[in-house]
C-alpha positions in Angstrom: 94.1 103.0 151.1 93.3 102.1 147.8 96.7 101.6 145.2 96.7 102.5 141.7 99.3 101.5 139.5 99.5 103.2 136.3 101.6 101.7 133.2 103.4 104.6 131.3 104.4 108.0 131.6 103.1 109.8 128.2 100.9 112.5 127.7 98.1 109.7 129.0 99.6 108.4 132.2 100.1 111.8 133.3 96.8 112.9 132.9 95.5 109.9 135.0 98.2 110.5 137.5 96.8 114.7 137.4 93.0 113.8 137.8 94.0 111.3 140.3 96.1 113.4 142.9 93.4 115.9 142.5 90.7 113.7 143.5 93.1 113.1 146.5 94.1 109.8 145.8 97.9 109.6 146.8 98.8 106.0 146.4 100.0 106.1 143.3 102.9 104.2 141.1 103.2 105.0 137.3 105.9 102.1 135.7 107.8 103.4 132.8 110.0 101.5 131.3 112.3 104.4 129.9 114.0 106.6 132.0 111.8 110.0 132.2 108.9 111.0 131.3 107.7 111.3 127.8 106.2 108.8 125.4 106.2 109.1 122.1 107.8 112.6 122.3 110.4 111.2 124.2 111.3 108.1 121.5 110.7 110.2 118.4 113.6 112.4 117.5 113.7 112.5 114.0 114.4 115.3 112.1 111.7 117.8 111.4 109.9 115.9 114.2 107.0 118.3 115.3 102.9 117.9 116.4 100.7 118.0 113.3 97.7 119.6 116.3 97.8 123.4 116.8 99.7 123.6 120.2 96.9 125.7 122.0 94.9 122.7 121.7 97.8 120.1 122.2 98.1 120.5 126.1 96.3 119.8 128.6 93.2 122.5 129.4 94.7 122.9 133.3 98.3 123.5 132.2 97.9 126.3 128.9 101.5 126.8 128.1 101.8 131.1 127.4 105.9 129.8 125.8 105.1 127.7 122.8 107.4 129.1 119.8 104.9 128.6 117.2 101.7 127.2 116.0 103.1 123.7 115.6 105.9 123.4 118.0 108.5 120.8 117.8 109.2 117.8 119.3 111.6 118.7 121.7 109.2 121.4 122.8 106.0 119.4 123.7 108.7 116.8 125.6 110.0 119.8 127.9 106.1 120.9 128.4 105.2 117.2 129.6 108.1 117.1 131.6 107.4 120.1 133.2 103.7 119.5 133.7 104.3 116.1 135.6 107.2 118.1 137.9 105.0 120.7 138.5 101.9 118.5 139.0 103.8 116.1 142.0 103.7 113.1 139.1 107.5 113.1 138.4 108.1 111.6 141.8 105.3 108.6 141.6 107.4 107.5 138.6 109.3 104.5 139.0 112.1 105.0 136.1 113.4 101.1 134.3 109.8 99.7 135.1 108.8 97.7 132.3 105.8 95.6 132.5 105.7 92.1 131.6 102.1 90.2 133.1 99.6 91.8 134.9 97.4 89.2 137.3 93.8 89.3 139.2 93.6 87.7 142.1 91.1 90.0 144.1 94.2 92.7 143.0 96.1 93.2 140.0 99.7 91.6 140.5 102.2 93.0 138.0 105.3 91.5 136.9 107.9 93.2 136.0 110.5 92.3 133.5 113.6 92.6 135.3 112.0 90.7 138.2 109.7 91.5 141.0 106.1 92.5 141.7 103.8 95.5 142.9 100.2 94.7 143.9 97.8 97.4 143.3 93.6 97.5 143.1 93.6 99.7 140.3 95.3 99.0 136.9 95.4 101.6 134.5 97.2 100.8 131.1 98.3 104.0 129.8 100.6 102.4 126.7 99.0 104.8 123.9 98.9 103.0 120.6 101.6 104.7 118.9 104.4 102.7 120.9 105.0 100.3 119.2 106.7 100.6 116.0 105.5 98.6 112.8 108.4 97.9 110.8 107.3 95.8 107.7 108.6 92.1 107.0 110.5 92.5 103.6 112.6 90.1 101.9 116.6 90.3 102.6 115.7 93.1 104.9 118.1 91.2 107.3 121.0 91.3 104.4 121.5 95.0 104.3 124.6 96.5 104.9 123.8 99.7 105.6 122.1 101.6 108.6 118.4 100.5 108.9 116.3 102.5 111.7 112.3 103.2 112.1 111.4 106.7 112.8 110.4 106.0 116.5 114.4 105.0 117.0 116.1 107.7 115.4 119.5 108.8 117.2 121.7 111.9 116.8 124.2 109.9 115.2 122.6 108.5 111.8 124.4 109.6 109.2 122.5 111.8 106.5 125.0 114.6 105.0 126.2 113.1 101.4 124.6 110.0 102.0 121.6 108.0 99.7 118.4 107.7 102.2 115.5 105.4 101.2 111.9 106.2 103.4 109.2 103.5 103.1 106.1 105.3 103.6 104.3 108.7 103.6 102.7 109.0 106.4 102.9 112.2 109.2 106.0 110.8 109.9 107.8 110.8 106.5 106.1 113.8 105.2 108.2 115.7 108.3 111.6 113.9 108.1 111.9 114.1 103.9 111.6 117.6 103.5 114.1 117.9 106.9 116.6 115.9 105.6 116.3 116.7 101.7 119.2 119.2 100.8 121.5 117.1 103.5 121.4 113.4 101.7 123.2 113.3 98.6 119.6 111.4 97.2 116.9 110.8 98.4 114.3 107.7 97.4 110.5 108.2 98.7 108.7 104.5 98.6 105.0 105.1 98.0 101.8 102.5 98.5 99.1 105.1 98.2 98.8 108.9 98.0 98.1 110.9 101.5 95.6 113.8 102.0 97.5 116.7 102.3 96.6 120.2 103.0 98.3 123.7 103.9 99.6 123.7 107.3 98.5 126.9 108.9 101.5 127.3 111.2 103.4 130.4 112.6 105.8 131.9 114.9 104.7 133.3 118.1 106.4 136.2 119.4 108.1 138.1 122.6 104.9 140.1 122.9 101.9 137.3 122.3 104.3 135.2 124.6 104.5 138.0 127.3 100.7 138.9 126.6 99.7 135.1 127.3 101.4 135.2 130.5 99.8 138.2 132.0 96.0 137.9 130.8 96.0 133.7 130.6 92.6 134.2 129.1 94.0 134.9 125.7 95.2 131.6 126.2 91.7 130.1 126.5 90.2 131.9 123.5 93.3 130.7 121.2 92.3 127.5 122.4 88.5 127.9 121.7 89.1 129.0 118.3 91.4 126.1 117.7 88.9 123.7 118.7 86.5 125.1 116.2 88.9 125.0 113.1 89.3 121.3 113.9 85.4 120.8 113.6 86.6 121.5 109.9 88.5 118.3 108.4 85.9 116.4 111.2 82.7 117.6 109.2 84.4 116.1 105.7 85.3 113.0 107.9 81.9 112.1 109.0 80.0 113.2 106.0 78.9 116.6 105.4 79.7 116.9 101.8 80.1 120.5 101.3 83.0 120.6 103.6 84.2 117.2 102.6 84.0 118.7 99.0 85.6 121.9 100.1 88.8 119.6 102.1 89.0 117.9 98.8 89.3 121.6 96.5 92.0 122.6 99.0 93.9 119.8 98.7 93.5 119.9 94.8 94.6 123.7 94.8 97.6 122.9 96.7 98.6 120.2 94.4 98.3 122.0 91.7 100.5 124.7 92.8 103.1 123.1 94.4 103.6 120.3 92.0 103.9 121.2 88.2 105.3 117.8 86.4 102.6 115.3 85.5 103.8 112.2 86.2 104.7 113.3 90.0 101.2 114.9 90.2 99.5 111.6 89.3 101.3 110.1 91.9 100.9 112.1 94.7 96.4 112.5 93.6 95.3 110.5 96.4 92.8 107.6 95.4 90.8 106.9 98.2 88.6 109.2 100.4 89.7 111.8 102.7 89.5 109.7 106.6 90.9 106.5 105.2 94.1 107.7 106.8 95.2 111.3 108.8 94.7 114.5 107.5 98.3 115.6 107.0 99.2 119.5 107.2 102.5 120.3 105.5 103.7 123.2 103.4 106.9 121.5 102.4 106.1 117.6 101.1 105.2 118.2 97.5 107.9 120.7 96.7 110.5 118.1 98.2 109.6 115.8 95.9 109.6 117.6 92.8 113.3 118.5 93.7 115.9 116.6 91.6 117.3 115.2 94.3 114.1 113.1 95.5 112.3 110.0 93.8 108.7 109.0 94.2 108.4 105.5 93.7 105.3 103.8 93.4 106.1 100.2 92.1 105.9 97.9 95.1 108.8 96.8 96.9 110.1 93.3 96.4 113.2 92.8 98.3 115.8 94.5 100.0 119.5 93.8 99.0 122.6 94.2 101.0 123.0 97.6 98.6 119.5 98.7 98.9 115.8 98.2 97.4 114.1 96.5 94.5 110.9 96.7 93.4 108.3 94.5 91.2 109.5 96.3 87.6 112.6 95.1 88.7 114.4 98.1 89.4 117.3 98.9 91.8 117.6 101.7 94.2 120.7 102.1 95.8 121.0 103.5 99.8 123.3 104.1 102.6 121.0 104.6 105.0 117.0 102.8 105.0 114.4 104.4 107.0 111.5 103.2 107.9 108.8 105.9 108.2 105.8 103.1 108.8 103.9 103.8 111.7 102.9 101.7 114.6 101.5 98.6 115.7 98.2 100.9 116.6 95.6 97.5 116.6 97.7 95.4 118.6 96.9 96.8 122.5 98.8 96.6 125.1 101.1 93.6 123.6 103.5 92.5 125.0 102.1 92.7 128.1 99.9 89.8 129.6 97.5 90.6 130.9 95.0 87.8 132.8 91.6 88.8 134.0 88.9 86.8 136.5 88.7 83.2 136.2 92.1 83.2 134.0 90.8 84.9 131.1 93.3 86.6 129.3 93.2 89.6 127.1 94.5 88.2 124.7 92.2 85.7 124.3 89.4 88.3 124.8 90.8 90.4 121.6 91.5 87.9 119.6 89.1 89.4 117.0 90.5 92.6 117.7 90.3 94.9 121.2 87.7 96.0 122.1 86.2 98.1 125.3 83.4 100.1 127.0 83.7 103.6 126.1 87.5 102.5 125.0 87.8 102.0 129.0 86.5 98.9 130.2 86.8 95.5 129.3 84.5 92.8 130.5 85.9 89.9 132.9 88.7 92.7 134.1 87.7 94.4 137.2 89.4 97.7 138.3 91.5 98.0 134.9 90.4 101.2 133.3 92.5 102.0 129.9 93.6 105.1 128.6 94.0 105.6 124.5 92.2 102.1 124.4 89.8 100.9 121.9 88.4 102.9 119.7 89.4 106.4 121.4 91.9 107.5 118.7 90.7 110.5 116.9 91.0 111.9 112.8 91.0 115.1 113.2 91.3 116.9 116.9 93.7 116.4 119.9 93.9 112.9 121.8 94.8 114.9 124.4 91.2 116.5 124.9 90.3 112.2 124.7 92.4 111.8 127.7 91.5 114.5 129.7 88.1 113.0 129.4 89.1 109.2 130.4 90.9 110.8 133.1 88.5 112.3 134.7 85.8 109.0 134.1 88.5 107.3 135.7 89.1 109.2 138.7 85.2 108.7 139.3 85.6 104.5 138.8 88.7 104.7 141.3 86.2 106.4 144.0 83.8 103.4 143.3 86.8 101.4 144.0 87.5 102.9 147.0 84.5 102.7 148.4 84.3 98.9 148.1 83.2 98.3 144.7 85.0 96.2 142.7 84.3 97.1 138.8 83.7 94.9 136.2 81.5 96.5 133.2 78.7 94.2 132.3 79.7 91.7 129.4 75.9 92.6 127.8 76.4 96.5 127.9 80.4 96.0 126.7 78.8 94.3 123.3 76.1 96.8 122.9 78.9 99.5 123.1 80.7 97.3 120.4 78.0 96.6 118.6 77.1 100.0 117.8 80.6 101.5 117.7 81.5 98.9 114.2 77.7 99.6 113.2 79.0 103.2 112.8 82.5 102.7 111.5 80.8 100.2 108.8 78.9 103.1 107.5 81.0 105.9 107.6 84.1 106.6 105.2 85.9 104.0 107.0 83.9 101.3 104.8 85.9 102.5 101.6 88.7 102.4 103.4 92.0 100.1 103.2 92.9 97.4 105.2 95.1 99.7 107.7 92.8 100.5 110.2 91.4 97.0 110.1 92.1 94.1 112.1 92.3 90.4 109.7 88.4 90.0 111.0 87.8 93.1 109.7 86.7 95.2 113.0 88.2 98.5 113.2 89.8 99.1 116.6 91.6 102.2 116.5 89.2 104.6 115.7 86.2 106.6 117.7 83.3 106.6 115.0 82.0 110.8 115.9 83.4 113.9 117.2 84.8 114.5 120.2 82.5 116.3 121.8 80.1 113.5 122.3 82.6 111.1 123.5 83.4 114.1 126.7 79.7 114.0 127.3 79.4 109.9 127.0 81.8 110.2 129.5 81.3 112.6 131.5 79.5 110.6 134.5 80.3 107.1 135.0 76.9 104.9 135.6 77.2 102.4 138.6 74.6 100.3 136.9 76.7 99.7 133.8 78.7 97.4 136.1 78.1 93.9 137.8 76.6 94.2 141.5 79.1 93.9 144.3 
């Protein structure tokens, strides 16, 4: 019988685990190293925490959910759905809770080490990390002299205190733009540090009621169609991404409108004009950022942070800003895959070794020199402006195909030659898109970008809709 061993229980290692058990593979152990099921919607709990993709079109197409409470649900909403998909699925019990994975090893199997000791031998490997796991938390000066509370986002407890107290957030990305607005009217100030400007637009979002909850329910096609018609709103920001310049133009007048109605001074209005194109980072739907910081209570600071003191920040004109509390709203490590994990391939190549000019992977799946490891969220899978979830529904069910190959006998290992043609194409794409005005935040220091899938989603489903035997080396 043929053993897979997945690596993570998020919205990614679940939909391996579904496609899986359907195909009738039972053999199956997913190592998480948290304690239920959930990934990043179990580690972020921030306040105002929510999904920034319509929720018809944030779950999985087998498992519509007719009891979302709105448009954009929150956090602790999509975490109960998950949950509930994997009990209701049989993936709950292939879990094995407190599994974190330290080395993975080929030897004709994968053996994986585990950190607290012990091993599990499997043929199949499937990394299903994400690459929003690992927080990025910058490396300031005196950070370590503070002497208040200093968290990241992704570690937020119930117990930070925020009522009367000064907060500083570094950043203004999806996650800043949620918790400011959440916590301003609590903290006693509020101090919003600022490198460059996001791309911000109305957020669309509403409640749903008893009776579209109870109509979902009984006719589950109005479930499909909600979902259809989201899909095609997201071809929307998608067009401005990859060029079509009367929508990209039209984006842009939305934004501008919004701007200029929600923010009246100035100065703040200068600051918050983004500079850069609309794709160099996400597309960020919020009704509530810009008239948070045009309260009194809230500072946008653009001058570049220096140091941190034991009593808060400075920055390069040399001013103070006092905090109780220093949050850092900064992202993830998103280029750095699957670290810490070691991971050592045929003939003791490591991946490391192998991305040391930045990941890269066949269809964001495969990876030369690795047989039978087949990634989820890899390479170059993440997505601008539609769900990742419709991303690993497709990998899922591509992988379920390679695992039959397995099964069968074969032992896959794409071809090095058709990995770098992938490659090669994939950065010819990126370098002459949008991306190529773009910052140095979706690059890697040899200047690949790795996070991000170059065209719409729809031709990534059909590039992988079939897997291609002759893609891989000969038994």
């Amino acid at each position: 019988m043929t053993r897979v061993a997945i690596i993570g229980a998020g919205f990614g290692g679940v939909a391996a685990a579904v496609e899986l058990l359907a195909a009738g593979f039972g053999d199956i152990v997913i190592l998480e190293k948290a304690d239920r099921v959930g990934g990043v919607w179990r580690d972020n709990t921030y306040p105002g925490c929510a999904c920034d993709v319509p929720a018809p079109l944030y779950s999985f197409s087998f498992a519509l959910n007719p009891d979302w409470s709105r448009r954009y649900p929150p956090h602790h909403e999509i975490l109960a759905y998950l949950q509930r998909v994997a009990d209701e699925k049989g993936v709950t019990p292939l879990v094995r809770f407190g599994a974190e994975v330290a080395a993975a090893d080929w030897d004709g199997r994968w053996r994986i080490t585990l950190t607290g000791g012990g091993t599990i031998d499997a043929d199949v490997l499937i990394p299903a990390v994400g690459q929003l796991s690992r927080p990025a938390i910058p490396l300031l000066p005196g950070a370590e002299t503070f002497e208040g509370v200093a968290v990241h986002t992704a570690h937020w407890t119930p117990g930070i205190p925020i009522d009367g107290r000064r907060v500083a957030v570094i950043g203004t990305g999806a996650s800043a733009i949620q918790l400011v607005p959440a916590i301003a009217g609590r903290a006693a100030h509020i101090t919003v540090f600022q490198r460059t400007a996001p791309w911000t637009v109305p957020k669309p979002d509403r409640r749903y009621g008893r009776i579209r909850r109870a109509l979902s329910r009984r006719v589950p096609a109005l479930m499909r169609l909600s979902r259809g018609a989201t899909w095609l709103l997201t071809l929307v920001p998608g067009a401005a991404l990859h060029g079509n310049r009367t929508v990209n133009a039209g984006v842009r007048g939305y934004a501008w409108i919004q701007r200029r109605w929600q923010v009246r001074d100035p100065t703040l209005l200068a600051k918050v004009t983004p500079d850069e194109p609309i794709g160099c980072k996400r597309l960020l739907f919020t009704n509530a950022w810009l008239p948070t910081l045009a309260r009194p209570d809230v500072d946008l600071v653009t001058e570049k942070i220096v140091t941190v003191t034991p009593s808060g920040v400075r920055t390069a004109d040399g001013a103070d800003h006092p905090c109780d509390v220093l949050v850092y709203g900064t992202g993830f490590a998103a280029t750095e895959f699957l670290v810490p994990i070691r991971v050592t391939g045929r003939d003791g190549r490591t991946l490391s070794g192998e991305w040391s000019e930045g990941a890269h992977a066949y269809l964001g799946l495969a990876v030369p020199g690795f047989p039978n490891m087949f990634l989820v969220y890899g390479p170059n899978t993440n997505t601008g402006n539609t769900s990742v979830i419709y991303f690993h529904e497709a990998q899922a069910r591509w992988i379920a195909q390679a695992v039959r190959a397995v099964a069968a006998g074969d032992d896959l290992e794409v071809r090095p030659e058709v990995s770098a043609t992938y490659d090669s194409e994939i950065q010819s794409r990126l370098s002459t898109s949008v991306w190529t005005a773009c910052q140095s935040w979706y690059r890697t220091a040899t200047g690949r970008i790795v996070t991000n899938w170059p065209g719409r989603a729809a031709e990534y489903r059909r590039r992988t809709r079939s897997l291609n035997r002759s893609d891989f080396l000969p038994r």
